[in-house]
N, C-alpha and C positions, 0 to 999 in steps of 0.2 A: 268329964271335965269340959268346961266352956270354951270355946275356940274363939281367940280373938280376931278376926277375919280384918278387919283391917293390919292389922299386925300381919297376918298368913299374906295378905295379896300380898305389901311388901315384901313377903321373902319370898312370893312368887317371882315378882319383876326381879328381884335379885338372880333365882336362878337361871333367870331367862338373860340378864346381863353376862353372868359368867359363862355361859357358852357363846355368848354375843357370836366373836369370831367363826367359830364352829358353823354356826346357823348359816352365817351370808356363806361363807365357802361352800356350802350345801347347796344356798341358792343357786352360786354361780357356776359350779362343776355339774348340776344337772342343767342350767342353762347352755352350757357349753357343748353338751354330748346330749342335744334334743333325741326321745326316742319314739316313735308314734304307736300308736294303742295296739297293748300285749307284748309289745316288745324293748319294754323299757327295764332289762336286765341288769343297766350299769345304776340308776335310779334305787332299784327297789334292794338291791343289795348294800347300797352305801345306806340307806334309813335303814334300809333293817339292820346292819352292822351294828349301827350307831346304837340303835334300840337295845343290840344285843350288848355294847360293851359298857353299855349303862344300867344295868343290869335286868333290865325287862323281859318278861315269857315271852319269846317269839317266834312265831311263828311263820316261816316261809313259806309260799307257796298256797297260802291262806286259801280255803273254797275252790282247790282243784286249780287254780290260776296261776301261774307260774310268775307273774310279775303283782301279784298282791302277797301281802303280809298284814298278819296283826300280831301288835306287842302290847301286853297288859302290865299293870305293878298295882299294888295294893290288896290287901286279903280280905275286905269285910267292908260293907257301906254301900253308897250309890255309887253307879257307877257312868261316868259320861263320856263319850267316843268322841275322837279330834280325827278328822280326814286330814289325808295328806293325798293329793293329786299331783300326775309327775310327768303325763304323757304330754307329745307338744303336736303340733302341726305339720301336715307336710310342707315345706317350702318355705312356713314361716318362722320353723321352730318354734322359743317359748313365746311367742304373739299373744297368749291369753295368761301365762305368768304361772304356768301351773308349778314352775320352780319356785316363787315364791309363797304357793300354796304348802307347797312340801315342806320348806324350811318353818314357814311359822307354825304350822301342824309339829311338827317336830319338836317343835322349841318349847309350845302348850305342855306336850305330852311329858317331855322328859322333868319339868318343873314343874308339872305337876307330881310326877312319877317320883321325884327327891323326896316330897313331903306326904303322900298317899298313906303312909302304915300311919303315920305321927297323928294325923285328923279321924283316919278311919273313912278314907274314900277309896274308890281303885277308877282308874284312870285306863283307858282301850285308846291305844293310838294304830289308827287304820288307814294299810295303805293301799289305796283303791285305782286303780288302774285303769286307760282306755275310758276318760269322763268324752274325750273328742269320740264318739258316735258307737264307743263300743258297750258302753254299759259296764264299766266294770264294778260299780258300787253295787247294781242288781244280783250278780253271783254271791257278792257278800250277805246282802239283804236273802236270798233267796237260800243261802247254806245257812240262815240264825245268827251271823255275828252280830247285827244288830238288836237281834233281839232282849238281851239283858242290859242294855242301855237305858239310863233316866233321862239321856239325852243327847245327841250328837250336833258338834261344831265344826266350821270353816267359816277360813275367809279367803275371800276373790279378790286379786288386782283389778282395780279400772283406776278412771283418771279424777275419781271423785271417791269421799268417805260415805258410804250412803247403808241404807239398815237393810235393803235387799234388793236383789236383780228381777227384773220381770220375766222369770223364769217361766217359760212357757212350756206348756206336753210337744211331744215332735214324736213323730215317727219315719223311719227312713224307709225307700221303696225302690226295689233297684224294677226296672221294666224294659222287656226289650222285645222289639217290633220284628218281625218274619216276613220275608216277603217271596222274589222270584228272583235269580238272575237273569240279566241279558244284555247283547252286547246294547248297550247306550245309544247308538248312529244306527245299525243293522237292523236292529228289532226292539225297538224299546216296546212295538204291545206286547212283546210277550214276556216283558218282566212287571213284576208289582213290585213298587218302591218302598222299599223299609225304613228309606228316609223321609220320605215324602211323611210318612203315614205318623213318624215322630215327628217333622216339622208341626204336622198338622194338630196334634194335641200339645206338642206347646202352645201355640196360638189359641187354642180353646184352652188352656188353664191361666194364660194370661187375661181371658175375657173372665175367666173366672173371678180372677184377684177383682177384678171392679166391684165382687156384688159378695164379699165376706166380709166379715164381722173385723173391723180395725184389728182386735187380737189372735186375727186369723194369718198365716203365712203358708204359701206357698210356692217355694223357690227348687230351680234343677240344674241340671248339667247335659248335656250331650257326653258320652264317654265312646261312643263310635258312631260311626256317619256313613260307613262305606270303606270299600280298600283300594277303590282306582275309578276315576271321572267316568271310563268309558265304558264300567260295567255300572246296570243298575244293582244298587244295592239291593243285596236280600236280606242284611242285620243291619239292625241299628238299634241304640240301648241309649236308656237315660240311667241320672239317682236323683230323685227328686227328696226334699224334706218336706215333708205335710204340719204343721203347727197349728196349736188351738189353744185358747185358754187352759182349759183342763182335760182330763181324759177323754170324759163325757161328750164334749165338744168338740175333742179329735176324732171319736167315730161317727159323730155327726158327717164334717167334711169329708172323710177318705171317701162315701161313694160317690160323691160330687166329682172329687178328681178321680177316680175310676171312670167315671162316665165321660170324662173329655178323654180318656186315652183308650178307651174304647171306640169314641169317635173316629176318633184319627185313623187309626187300624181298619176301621169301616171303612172309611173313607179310600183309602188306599189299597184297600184290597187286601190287607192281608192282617195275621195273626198276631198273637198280643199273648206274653206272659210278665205278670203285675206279681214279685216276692217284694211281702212287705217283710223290712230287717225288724226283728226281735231282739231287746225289749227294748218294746216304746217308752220313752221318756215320761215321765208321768209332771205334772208343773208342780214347782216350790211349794207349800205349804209353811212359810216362815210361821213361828209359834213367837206371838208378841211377847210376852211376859220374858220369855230367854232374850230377845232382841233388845227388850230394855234391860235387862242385865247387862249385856254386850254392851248397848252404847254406854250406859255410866259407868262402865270398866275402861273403853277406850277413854272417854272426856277426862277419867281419873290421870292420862298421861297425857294428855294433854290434845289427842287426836277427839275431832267433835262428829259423831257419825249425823247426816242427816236424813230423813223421806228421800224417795226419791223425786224429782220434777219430771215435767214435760222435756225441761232439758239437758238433765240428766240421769235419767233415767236409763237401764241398760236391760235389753230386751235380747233373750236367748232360751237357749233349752239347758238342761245339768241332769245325768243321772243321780243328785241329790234329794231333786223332786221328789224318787223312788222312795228315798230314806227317811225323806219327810212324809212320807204317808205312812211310814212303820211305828217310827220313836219321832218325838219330838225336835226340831229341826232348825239350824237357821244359816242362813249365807249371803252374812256382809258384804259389800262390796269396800277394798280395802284402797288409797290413792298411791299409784306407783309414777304416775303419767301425768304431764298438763291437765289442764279440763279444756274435754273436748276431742281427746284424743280416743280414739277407735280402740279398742280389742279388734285381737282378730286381724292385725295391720303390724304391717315392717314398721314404721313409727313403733308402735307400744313393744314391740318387742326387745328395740332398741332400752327401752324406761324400764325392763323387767329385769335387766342386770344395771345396778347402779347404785350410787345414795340413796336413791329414793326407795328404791326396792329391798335396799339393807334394811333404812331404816322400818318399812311395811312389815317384812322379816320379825324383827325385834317387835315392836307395836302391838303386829296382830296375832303375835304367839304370848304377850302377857296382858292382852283385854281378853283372850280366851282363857288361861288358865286362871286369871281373878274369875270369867265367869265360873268357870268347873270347883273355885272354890268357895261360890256362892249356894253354886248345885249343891255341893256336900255340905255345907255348913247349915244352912236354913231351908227346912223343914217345908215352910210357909212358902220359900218360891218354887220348889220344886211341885209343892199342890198345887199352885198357879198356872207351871206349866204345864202337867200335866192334865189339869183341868182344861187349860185350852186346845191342847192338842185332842183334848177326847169331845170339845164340844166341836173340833170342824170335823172333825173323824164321823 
């Protein structure tokens, strides 16, 4: 039997209306109780609760991960994954809104999940954990939950409606310098400086940044320096991020910045151990044909997604990246915030509990599940997308 899809989206937004309330208090109880990556226990049990007393297979503890889950509903059909991200910031909490990732993920899944047996779709709501540097979408990707997907959704707060984030590859590199102690005043020849020898490869990776490619990033920290003025340091450690357009591209740079923090270490006289963290972010691969599904399901309420510009444009890394290189992929950027206003900033985290964030909540939980019931309904887009994702592939 023929499925009237305009008919179906509306009783999507409808069931994404009657949890309305549901949804934002989701939002704002995991806004309240931020948890940082793998330890978001209070998060992943109230979605999965949720999941479970709405009647969807669920699974706790999803891929060995203690704060992942996934909940399915539907027996036969395509099948399309909605991410739900939860973890927050140190210091900033939810700064990049991953609460309101959770609740529209959720809101997608469960209305989609009311109507799944009825069209003959099944519907995977996944809840992925540690997007800030842990990689928790890779566990999932790497234990096969993604793999029976025709295609997986999110969307990202920023301060603009736009059809994707300049989602860049990163790889994290924690490094720390070895040197000699000694007293400071008494004998400094007989110590080698492990700060010195990190000062000195920061300064050689910032000569670096002059001469890479605009899509290239290379930013660090100090996390020790020494433990007292008047001894020379014999430890001292960074964490730098390394960024590149693509994968390809990030193994190009890492020996480049190897080689300025091997300088450094030269330089000062002492030893060098470079652990690069696992897994490297791989860059977005957004799949067009689903993104223009997405926009003409938001414009249908009224939200207008656009490109992004030079000046709005929003440049970072996502363990989504990962996902988009398995199934077919896309990650909107969804308006919680002024325009202009930061991610990743005490401002935007203020805008991630509010009106605005209710209403993002609401919005970009029913332009996802009109997409997911475009996925199921036509035939003709789903070969689109998958046709694109196998021609970047």
């Amino acid at each position: 039997m023929a499925v009237d899809v305009e008919a179906l989206k509306d009783r999507l937004c409808a069931e994404v209306d009657a949890r309305g309330d549901l949804l934002c208090d989701v939002a704002r109880r995991i806004h309240d109780r931020p948890e940082l990556c793998y330890e978001e226990h209070f998060a992943h049990d109230l979605l999965a609760g949720i999941c479970e007393q709405e009647g969807l297979a669920t699974v706790r503890g999803a891929a060995g991960v203690d704060t992942a889950f996934v909940a399915d509903a539907g027996i036969g059909g395509p099948m399309v994954g909605v991410c739900c991200e939860y973890d927050a910031l140190p210091g900033l909490g939810h700064a990049c809104g991953h609460n309101v990732i959770a609740a529209a993920g959720l809101g997608a899944g469960l209305a989609a999940a009311a109507v799944a047996d009825e069209v003959g779709g099944r519907i995977r709501v996944l809840g992925t954990p540690a997007e800030e540097g842990g990689g928790g979408k890779v566990h999932l990707v790497d234990d096969g939950l993604f793999a029976p997907l025709d295609a997986a959704l999110m969307v990202h707060p920023a301060s603009a409606d736009l059809t994707t984030m300049a989602a860049i590859a990163n790889q994290q590199v924690q490094v720390t310098f070895t040197g000699r102690s000694s007293h400071a005043a008494a004998a400094p020849h007989q110590g080698r400086n492990a700060l010195d020898a990190a000062v000195l490869a920061y300064v050689n990776i910032a000569a670096l940044r002059q001469h890479i490619r605009p899509t290239e990033r290379v930013h660090g920290i100090f996390t020790h320096g020494g433990d007292k003025p008047n001894v020379v340091p014999s430890r001292a450690a960074q964490h730098w991020y390394v960024r590149a357009a693509d994968l390809a591209a990030l193994e190009e740079l890492k020996p480049r910045v190897i080689a300025c923090l091997e300088a450094g270490a030269t330089a000062a006289g002492c030893g060098l151990e470079i652990e690069w963290i696992d897994p490297a972010y791989a860059d977005m691969r957004d799949n067009r044909p689903l993104l223009d599904l997405y926009a003409a399901n938001s414009a249908r309420i009224g939200r207008t997604v656009a490109d992004p510009t030079a000046h709005t444009a929003v440049v970072g890394s996502t363990d989504m990246g990962n996902v988009s290189y398995a199934v077919p992929s896309i990650h909107p950027m969804i308006a919680v915030a002024p325009p202009g206003t930061a991610i990743h900033t005490e401002a935007f985290a203020e805008h991630t509990r509010g009106p605005a964030a209710d209403a993002a909540v609401l919005d970009g939980a029913k332009a996802m599940a009109m997409t997911i019931a475009d996925l199921w309904c036509d035939p003709d887009a789903r070969a689109a997308v998958r046709g694109a994702f196998d021609r970047r592939s």
